[in-house]
C-alpha positions in Angstrom: 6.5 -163.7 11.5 7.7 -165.5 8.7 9.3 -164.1 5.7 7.1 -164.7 2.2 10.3 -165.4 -0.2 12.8 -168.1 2.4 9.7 -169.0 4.7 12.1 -168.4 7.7 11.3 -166.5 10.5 12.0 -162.9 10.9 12.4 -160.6 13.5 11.3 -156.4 13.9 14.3 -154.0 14.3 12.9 -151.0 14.8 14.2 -147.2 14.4 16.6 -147.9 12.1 18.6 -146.0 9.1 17.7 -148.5 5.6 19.5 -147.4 2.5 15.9 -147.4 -0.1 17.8 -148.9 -3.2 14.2 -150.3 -4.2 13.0 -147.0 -5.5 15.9 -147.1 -8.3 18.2 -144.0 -6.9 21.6 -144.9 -4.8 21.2 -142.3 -2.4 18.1 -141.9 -0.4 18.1 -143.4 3.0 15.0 -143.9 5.4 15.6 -142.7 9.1 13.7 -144.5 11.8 11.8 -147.3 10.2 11.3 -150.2 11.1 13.6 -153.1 9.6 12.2 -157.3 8.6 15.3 -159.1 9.0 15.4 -162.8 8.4 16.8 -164.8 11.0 18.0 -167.3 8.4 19.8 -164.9 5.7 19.5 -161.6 7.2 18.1 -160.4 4.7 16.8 -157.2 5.1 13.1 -155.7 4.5 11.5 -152.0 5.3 8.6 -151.4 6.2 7.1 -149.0 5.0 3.7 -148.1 6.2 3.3 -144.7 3.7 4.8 -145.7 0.5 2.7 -143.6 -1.8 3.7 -140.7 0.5 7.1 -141.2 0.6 7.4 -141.6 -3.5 6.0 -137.9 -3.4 8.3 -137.1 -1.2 11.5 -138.5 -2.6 9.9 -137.0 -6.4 10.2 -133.7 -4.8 13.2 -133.8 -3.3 14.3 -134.8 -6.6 12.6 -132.6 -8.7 14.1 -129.2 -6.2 17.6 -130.2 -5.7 20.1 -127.5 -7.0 22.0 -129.3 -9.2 21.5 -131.0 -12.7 19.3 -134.3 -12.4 21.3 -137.7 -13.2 19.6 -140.6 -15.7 18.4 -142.6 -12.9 16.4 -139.5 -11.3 14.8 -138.6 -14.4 13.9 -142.1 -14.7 12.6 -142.0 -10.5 10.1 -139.0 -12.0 8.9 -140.7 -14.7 7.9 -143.9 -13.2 6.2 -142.0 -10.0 4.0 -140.2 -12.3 3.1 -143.7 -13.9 4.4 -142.4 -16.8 6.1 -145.1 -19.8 8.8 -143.4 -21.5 7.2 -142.8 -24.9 4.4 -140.8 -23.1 6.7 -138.5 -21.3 9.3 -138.2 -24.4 6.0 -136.8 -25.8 5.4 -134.2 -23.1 9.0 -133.3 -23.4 9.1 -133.5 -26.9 11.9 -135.7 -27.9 12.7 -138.6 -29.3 12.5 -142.1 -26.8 15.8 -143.1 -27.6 17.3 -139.7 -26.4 15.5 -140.1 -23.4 16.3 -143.6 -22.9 20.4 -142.0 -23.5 19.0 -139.7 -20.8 18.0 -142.2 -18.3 20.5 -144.6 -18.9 23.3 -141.9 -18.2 24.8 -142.2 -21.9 23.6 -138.3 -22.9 23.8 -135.3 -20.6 20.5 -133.5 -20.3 20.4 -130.0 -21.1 19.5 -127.2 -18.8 16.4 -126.6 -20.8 15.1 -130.4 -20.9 16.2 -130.5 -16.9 14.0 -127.2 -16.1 11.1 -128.9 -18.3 11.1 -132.3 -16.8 10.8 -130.6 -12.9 8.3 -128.6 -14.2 6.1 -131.2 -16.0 6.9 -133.2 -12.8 5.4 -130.7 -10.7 2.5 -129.6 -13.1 1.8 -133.6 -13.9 1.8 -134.7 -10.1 -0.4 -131.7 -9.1 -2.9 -132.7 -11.5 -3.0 -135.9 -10.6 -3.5 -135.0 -6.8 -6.1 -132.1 -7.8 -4.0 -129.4 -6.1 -2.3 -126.6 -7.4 1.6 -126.0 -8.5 3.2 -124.9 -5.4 4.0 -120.8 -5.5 7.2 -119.9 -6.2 8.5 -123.4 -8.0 9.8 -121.7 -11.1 12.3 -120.0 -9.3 13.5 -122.6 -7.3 14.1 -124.1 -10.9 15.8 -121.7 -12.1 18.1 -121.3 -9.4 19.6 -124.7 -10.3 23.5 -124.9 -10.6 25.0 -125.4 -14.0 27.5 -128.5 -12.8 27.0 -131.5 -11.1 28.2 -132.4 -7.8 28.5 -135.2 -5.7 25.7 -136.7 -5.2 23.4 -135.8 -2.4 22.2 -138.1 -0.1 18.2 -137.8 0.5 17.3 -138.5 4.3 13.5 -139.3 4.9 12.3 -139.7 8.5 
């Protein structure tokens, strides 16, 4: 098959580990997908079969993690939920340009606006999927650390 940007010819790898930097965070990685690479450039294409799916999944993984959310995460949430910055500054109740600070890494977020935004995740992506908010979501909320570690790397398979 040939690749739609070079024109070259590509060939399938399949099973392999691909490091998602498309979806705007550093550290989720795909297990066991199969790989485009260009046989020219080598450049380097996932297929992914599920996409929608796995945004849901990454949002999640996201939105639970025990530790304070960076910029770039909060950012991951908003987009998922098809969301442009003004409207969720408005469910959150701030101004754009603090969430822009927010997103951009230049401003800490708060432990209240960090419990809001995973809440409003979950609430907003619920509603959109006609489901109800998982049981027992506030607490696993609550139970996030006060200080930020390294980050964690998200493994999909």
């Amino acid at each position: 098959m040939k690749r739609e940007l070079c024109k070259c010819e590509t060939a399938i790898e399949r099973n392999q580990r691909y490091h998602y930097t498309e979806c705007g965070l550093d550290n989720v990685y795909l297990e066991n997908i199969d790989v485009r690479v260009c046989q020219a450039c080598s450049e380097r294409s996932p297929i992914i079969p599920r996409i929608t799916e796995l945004h849901v999944t990454i949002g999640q993984a996201v939105a639970l993690q025990n530790v304070p959310m960076a910029g770039k995460e909060t950012r991951f949430l908003r987009q998922h939920l098809g969301l442009k910055a003004k409207e969720w500054a408005v469910f959150l109740r701030i101004d754009t340009a603090t969430l822009s600070r927010w997103e951009n890494g230049g401003q800490m977020i708060g432990p209240q606006a960090d419990s809001l935004m995973r809440l409003m995740y979950f609430y907003l992506l619920a509603e959109k999927q006609g489901r109800a908010i998982p049981e027992h979501l506030a607490d696993q909320i609550a139970a996030v650390v006060s200080q930020k570690s390294d980050a964690m790397a998200l493994l999909v398979n």
